[in-house]
MARPA-604476 format. One record per residue (C-alpha): x, y, z. Coordinates in steps of 0.2 Angstrom, whole numbers, plus 5000, padded with zeros to 4 digits. Layout:
<recs>
XYZ ...
</recs>
This chain:
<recs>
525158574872 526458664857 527358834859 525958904852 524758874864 526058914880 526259074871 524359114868 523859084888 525359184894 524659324884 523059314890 523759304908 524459454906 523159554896 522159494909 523159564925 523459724913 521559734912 521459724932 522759854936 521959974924 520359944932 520859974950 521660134944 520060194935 519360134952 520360224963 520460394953 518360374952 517960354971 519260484976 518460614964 516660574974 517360584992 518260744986 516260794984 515860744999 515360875012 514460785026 515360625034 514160515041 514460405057 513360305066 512960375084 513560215093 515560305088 515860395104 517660435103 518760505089 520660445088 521660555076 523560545072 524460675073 525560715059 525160705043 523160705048 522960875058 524660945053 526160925045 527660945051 528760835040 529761015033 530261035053 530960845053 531760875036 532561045041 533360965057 533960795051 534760885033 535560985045 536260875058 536760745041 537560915035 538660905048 539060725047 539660775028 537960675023 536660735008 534860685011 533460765002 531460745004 531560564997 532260505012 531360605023 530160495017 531160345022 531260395040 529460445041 528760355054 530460305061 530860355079 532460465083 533760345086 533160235070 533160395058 534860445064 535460255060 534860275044 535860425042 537260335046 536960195036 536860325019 538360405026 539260245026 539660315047 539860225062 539560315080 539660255098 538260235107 538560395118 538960495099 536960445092 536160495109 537260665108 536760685089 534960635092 534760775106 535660905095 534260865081 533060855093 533461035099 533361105083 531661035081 530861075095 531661255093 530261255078 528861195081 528561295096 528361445083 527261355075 525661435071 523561395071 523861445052 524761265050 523261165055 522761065040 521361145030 519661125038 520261005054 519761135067 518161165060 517860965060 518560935077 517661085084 515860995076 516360815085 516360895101 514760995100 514160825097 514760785114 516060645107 517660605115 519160645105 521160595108 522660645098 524060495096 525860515091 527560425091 528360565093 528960655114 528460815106 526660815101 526160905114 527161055112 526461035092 524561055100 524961185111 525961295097 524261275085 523261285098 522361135095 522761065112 520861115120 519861025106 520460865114 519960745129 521660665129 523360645120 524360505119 526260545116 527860445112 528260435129 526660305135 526660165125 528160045124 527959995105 527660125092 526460085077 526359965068 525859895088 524159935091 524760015108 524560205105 522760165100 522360045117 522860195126 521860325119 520360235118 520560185137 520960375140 519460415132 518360285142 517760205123 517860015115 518759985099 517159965092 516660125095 518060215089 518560295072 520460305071 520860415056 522660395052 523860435036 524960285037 524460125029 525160025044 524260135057 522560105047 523059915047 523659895067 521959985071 520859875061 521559725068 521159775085 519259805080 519360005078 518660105062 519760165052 519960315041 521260335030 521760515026 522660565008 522760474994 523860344997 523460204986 523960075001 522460165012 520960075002 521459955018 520460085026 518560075032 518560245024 519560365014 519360555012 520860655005 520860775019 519560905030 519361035022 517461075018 517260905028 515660885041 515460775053 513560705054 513060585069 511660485063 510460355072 510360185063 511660245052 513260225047 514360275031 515860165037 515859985033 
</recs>
């Protein structure tokens, strides 16, 4: 084989994979334009329990987190701005403040981090209790108030020791059967644990379970462990998903005999 021909099938290689990526984008822009249609979300009625993720699914509370950490890294004469915030998202306490430290250049005792993560801590939860119903994702009430006419089971999860107080602020608190909270599980996602202890709450098998989730390793610790999953946004990593919807909003749940939209 010459030059030539090493040349010719590099170039087809890559037209090739060029060819692929195009595709899937074409792909991805495509289907999220129909299930942006979408107004009735069909399940089969074998689902009996309905596991949503807190942040990022029924609210969003990421300016809140933001707020707190830019002012406790202000203080530690450290600049962070939303990029990072989306760095530490999904983190827990002690492992966002690290990071702080670790762009800060910073070191801190053990007894300084826990005295910075309660003063952070503070400040958020000194927000989100004036939260309001108004900061409930577009149509989530409306769709969780449908799954429980339907008489399913519904569970809230969250890694974070706050959730509760978030539910109760928006009022969301009474639509579910149980809520699982970073302070009953020992490993936070991606650990399946938070979802074994909603659906056990709940009284449902993984296989009768949708989780819908917003992070890419929530939707792939669930799957592994046998639940549906529902990716929520338009996060090109959730096509790892059973499902994808961009959000709730003019969203219907429909419960269906011998029927299911999610496979």
């Amino acid at each position: 084989m010459n030059k030539g021909d090493i040349c010719t099938n590099v170039d087809k290689s890559q037209l090739k994979f060029r060819f692929f990526q195009i595709y899937r984008c074409y792909q991805f822009l495509i289907l999220s334009y129909l299930r942006s249609c979408m107004t009735d979300f069909r399940f089969s009625a074998s689902i009996q329990g309905l596991i949503f993720d807190l942040d990022g699914v029924l609210v969003d509370t990421r300016p809140y987190h933001l707020a707190a950490w830019s002012r406790l890294a202000a203080q530690l004469g450290v600049e962070i701005d939303a990029s990072h915030n989306e760095v530490l998202r999904g983190l827990s306490r002690m492992e966002s403040l690290e990071k702080i430290l670790e762009w800060g250049n910073l070191y801190c005792s053990e007894a300084e981090k826990l005295h910075w993560s309660d003063v952070k801590n503070n400040w958020y939860i000194d927000a989100i209790t004036r939260m309001s119903p108004e900061e409930v994702l577009p149509g989530v009430r409306s769709f969780l108030e449908t799954c429980k006419l339907a008489g399913k089971k519904t569970a809230v999860v969250s890694s974070s020791k706050n959730a509760r107080t978030v539910l109760q602020s928006t009022e969301l608190e009474p639509l579910f059967d149980a809520v699982v909270d970073g302070t009953m599980f020992k490993k936070p996602k991606p650990a399946p644990d938070v979802f074994w202890v909603a659906a056990e709450l709940i009284g449902c098998a993984p296989s009768a379970c949708v989780v819908f989730e917003d992070a890419p390793s929530g939707v792939a610790a669930a799957k592994k462990e046998g639940f549906w999953t529902v990716g929520v946004g338009i996060h090109r990593a959730l096509c790892e998903s059973n499902w994808r919807i961009s959000g709730f909003e003019q969203l219907t749940p429909v419960f269906e005999e011998q029927h299911c939209e999610i496979d």
